[in-house]
C-alpha positions as CSV (number, residue, x, y, z in Angstrom):
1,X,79.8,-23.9,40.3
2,X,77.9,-23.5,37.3
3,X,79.5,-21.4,34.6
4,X,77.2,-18.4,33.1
5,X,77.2,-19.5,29.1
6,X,78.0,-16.7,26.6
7,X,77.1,-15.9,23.3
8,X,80.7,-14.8,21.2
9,X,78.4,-11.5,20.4
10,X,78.1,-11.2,24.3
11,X,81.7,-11.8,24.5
12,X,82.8,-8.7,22.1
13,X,79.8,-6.8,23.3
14,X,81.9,-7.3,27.0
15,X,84.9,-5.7,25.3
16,X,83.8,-2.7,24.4
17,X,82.1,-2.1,27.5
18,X,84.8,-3.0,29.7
19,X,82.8,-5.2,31.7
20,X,84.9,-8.3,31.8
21,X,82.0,-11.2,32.4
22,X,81.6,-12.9,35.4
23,X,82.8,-16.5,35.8
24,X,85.0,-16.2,33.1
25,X,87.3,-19.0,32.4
26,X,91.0,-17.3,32.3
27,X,91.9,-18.6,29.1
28,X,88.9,-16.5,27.4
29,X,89.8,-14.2,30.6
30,X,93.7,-13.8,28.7
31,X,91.2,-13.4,24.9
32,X,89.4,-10.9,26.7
33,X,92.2,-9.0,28.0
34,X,94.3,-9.1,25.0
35,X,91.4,-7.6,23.2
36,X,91.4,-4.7,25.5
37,X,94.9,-4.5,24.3
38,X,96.1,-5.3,28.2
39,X,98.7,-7.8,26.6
40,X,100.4,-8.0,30.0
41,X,97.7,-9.1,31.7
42,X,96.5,-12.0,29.1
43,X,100.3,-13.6,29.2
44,X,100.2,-13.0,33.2
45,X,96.9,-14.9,33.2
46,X,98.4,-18.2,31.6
47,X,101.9,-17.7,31.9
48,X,102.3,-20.7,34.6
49,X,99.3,-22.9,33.1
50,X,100.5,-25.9,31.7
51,X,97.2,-27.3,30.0
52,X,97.0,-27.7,26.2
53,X,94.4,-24.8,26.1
54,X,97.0,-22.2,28.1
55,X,99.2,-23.0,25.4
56,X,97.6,-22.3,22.4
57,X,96.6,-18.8,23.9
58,X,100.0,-18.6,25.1
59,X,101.5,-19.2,21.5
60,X,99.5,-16.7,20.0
61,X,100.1,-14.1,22.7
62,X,103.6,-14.8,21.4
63,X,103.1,-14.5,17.7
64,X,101.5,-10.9,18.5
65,X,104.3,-10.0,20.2
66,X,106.1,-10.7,17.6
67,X,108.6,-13.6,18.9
68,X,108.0,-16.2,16.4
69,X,110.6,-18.6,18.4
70,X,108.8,-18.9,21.5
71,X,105.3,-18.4,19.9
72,X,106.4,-22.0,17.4
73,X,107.5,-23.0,20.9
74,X,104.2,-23.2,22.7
75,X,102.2,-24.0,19.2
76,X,104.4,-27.5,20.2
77,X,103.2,-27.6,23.6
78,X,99.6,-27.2,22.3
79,X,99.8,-29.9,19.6
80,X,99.6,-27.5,16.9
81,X,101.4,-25.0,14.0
82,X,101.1,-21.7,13.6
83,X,98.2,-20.8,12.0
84,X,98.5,-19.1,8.6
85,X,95.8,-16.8,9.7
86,X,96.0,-13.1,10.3
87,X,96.2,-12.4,14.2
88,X,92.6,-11.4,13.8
89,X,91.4,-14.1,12.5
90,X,93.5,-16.2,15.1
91,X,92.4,-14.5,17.6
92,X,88.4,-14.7,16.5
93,X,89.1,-18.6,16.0
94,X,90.6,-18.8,19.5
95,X,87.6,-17.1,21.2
96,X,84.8,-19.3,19.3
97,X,87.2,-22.8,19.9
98,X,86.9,-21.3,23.7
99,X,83.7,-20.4,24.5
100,X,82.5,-23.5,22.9
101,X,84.5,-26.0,24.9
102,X,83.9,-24.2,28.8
């Protein structure tokens, strides 16, 4: 199947619309959704991933949350340390890091 291509303006463009994009890879799916501030439904969409991409989004859902623990947990999983970032700007580097690699 051949996977629409987005533009990250589309991408934020889709959020305020509410008109998640088709084809959709769920770790942008989980971006999209946290976004929306459906915070739920981005863990439940990667929850029982276990690739290195799942865990990344998976830390920072964590961080937002606020457990720092299990956020520094999968930030291991993923190869990586929390980002001295604001969530913002964690989150904007997560969706361009995304939508460039699918």
């Amino acid at each position: 199947m051949l996977l629409m291509m987005i533009t990250l303006n589309q991408f934020n463009s889709s959020i305020v619309t509410g008109q998640l994009p088709p084809d959709l890879p769920l770790h942008l799916q989980a971006l999209w959704y946290d976004a929306r501030g459906e915070w739920k439904n981005a863990h439940d969409l990667i929850d029982h991933l276990s690739d290195l991409a799942s865990a990344h989004i998976h830390a920072y859902l964590h961080r937002k949350e606020g457990d720092l623990w299990n956020a520094d947990y999968w930030y291991g999983k993923a190869g990586r340390l929390r980002p001295d970032v604001t969530l913002e700007q964690e989150w904007g580097n997560l969706v361009s890091e995304y939508l460039l690699s699918f």
